[in-house]
Structures are given as C-alpha cells and as structure tokens.
C-alpha positions as CSV (number, residue, x, y, z in Angstrom):
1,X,-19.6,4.8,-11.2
2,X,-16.0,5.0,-10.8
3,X,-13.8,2.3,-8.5
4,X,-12.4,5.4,-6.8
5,X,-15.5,6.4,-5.7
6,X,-16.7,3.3,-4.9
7,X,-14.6,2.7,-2.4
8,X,-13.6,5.9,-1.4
9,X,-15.1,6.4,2.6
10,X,-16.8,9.5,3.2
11,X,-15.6,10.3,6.8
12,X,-13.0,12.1,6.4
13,X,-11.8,11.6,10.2
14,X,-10.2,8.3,9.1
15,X,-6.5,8.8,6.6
16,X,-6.9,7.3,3.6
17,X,-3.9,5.8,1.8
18,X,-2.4,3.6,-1.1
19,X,0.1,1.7,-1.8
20,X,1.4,0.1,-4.8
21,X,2.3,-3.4,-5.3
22,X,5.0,-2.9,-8.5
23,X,5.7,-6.5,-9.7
24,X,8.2,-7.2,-12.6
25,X,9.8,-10.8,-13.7
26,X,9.1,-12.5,-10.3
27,X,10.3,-9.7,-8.0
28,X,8.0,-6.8,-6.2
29,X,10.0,-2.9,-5.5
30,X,10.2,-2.2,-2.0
31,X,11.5,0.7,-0.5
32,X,13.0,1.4,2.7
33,X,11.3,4.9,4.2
34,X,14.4,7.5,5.0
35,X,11.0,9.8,6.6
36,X,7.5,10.0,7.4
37,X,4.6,9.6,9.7
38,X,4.9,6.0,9.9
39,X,7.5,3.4,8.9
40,X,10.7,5.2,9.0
41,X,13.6,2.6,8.2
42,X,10.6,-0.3,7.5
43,X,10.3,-2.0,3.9
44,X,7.1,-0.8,2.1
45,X,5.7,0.0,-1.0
46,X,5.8,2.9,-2.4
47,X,2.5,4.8,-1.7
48,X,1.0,7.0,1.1
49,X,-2.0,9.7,2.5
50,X,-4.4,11.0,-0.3
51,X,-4.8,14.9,-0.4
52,X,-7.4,16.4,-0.8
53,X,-9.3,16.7,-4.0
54,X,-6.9,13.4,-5.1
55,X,-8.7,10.2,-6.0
56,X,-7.0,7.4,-5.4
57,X,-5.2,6.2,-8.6
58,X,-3.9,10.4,-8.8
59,X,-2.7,9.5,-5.1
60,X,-0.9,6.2,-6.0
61,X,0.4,7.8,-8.8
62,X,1.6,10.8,-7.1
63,X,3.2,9.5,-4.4
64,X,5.3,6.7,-6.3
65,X,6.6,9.8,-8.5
66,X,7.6,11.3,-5.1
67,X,9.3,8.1,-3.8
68,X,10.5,6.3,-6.7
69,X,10.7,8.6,-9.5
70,X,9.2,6.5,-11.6
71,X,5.8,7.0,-13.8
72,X,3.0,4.5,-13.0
73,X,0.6,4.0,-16.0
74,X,-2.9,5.1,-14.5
75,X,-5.0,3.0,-16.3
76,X,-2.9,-0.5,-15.6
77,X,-3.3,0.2,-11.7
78,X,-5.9,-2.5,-10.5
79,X,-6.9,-2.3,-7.1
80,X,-6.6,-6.3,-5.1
81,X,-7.1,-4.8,-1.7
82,X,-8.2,-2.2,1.0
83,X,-7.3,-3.2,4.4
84,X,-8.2,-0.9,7.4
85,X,-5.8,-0.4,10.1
86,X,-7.2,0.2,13.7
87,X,-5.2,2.0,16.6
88,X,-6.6,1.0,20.1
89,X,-9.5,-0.1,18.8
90,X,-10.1,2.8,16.4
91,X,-10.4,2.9,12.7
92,X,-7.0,4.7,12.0
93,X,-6.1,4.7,8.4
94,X,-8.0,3.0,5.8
95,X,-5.4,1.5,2.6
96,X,-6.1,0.8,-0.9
97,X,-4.0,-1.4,-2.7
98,X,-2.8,-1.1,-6.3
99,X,-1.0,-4.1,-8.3
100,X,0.7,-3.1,-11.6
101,X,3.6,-4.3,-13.9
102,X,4.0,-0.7,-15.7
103,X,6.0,1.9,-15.1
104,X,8.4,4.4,-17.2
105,X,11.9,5.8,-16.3
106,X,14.6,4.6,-14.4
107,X,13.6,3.6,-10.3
108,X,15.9,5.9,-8.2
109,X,16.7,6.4,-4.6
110,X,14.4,10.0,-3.3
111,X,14.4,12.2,-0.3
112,X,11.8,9.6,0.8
113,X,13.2,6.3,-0.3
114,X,15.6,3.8,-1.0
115,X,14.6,1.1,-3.3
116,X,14.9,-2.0,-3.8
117,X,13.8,-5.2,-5.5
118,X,13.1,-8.4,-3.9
119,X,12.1,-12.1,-5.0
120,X,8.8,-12.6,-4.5
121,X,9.7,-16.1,-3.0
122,X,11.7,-14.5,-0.6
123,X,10.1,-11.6,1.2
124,X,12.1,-9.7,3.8
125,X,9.4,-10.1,6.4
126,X,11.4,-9.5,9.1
127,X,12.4,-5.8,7.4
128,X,8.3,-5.0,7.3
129,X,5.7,-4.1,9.7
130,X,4.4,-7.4,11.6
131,X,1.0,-7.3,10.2
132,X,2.4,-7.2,6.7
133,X,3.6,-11.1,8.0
134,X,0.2,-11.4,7.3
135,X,-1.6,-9.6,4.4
136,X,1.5,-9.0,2.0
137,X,1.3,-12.7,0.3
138,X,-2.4,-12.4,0.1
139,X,-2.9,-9.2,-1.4
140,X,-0.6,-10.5,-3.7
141,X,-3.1,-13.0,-4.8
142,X,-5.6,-10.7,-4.9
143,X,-7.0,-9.8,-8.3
144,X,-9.6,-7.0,-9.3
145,X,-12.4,-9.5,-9.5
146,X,-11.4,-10.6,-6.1
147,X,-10.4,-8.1,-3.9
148,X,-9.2,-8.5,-0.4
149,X,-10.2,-7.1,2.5
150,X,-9.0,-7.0,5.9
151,X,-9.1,-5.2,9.4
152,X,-5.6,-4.9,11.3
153,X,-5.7,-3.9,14.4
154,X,-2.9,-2.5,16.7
155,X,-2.1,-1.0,20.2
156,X,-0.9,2.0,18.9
157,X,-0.6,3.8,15.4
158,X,1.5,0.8,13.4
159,X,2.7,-0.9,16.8
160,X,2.4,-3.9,19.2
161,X,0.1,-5.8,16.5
162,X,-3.1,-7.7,18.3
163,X,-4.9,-9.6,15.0
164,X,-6.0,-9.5,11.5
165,X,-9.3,-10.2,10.6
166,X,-9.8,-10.8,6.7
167,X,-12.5,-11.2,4.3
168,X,-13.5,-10.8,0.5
169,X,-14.7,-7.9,-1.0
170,X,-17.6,-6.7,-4.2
C-alpha cells in the first residue's frame, strides 16, 4: 500500500494540501505568495490544494512546477509531516509535508511566486504565518521514519492563531 494512500483522508469536505520543504547546502527555498487563497505576501514553501484525481507526490510536484519552475524528482520526495489546520474549531485544511534536496532547472520568480533562499539558522519567522513559529523547525527534523504530526488551530482560516498541539505519527 502506497504512502499516498495511507495518509490520504477520505472526506473530501476537508482541503488537502502539500508543501515542500526544498533544502540545499544549509539553506531551505521560500517563496513569497504574489496570489492565492491563503498567504498572499507571507513566506512559504512552495506547494498547495490537491486536485482531484492527484495523489499527493503528483500535487507537490505540480504545484512547485507552477510556483518555482523547477522539477522536483518524485521519488526523492519523503514525506516528515502532515499537520491539520482547524478554523473555529473545524478541521480546515489538512497538509502533508515533503522534504527533498533534488530538483532540475533553474528556480525562477512565477505568476505565483517570488523566491528566495534562506539560512536555515536564520528563518524569517516574522515573514511567515505565526503557527509556522511553531512547526517549521520541527518538521524540519522530521524524517520518514519519524513523521510529525500536529493540529493548528486558528480563529479564522490562517488567522488570530490559538495553539498547536503536536504528536508523532506511524
């Protein structure tokens, strides 16, 4: 049985998402989001809603394409993490997080991004969403043998945070 399938949740009332943790010589790619549902003018990784039919690696690869330009290598994508984000005290969008050190081509600023690179000593926290504060550094730790999991849970959609709850995953 695939990963994908695994952990892939079967109501599909709640968004799935990934995002991809690119990592190279002590520095992680960020982008700052020119559009979208969530985010606009935040730091985040490239990544974002899964479409239907997609699994998840097709969705992380997909959408880095889209915000990047850049080609992630499917198989070197190992998931560390799937954190759920609650609105109000609803399940909102559930995230699964990819770590990789491969790509091919040339990053480039989209229609959807502008990217950068960033020491991984030196996160721009304050550029990032609040709960990121939180799970970034962790997830970053994360490894496929050890995933992490965590429940964030804000007012709204991605504002006024309230707490993170975390724990260890299969």
């Amino acid at each position: 049985m695939s990963t994908d399938f695994f952990y892939t949740q079967k109501d599909t009332s709640m968004k799935q998402a990934t995002l991809v943790l690119i990592i190279k010589d002590g520095k992680i790619l960020l982008g700052e989001k020119k559009k979208g549902e969530i985010g606009t003018g935040m730091l985040v990784g490239p990544g974002g809603k899964l479409d239907q039919g997609e699994t998840l690696v097709e969705c992380a690869v997909r959408e880095t394409k889209e915000e990047l330009d850049i080609d992630l290598e499917p198989e070197k994508l190992s998931l560390v993490a799937i954190i759920t984000f609650f609105a109000a005290g609803v399940a909102d969008f559930k995230v699964f997080i990819y770590r990789t050190e491969a790509f091919k081509g040339v990053v480039r600023e989209t229609e959807d991004m502008i990217p950068s690179w960033h020491d991984l000593k030196h996160m721009p926290y304050k550029k990032m969403f609040e709960s990121d504060r939180h799970w970034f550094a962790k997830a970053l730790e994360a490894t496929p043998a050890q995933k992490l999991g965590a429940r964030v849970y804000y007012k709204e959609r991605a504002k006024s945070f309230e707490r993170i709850e975390f724990f260890q995953l299969p």
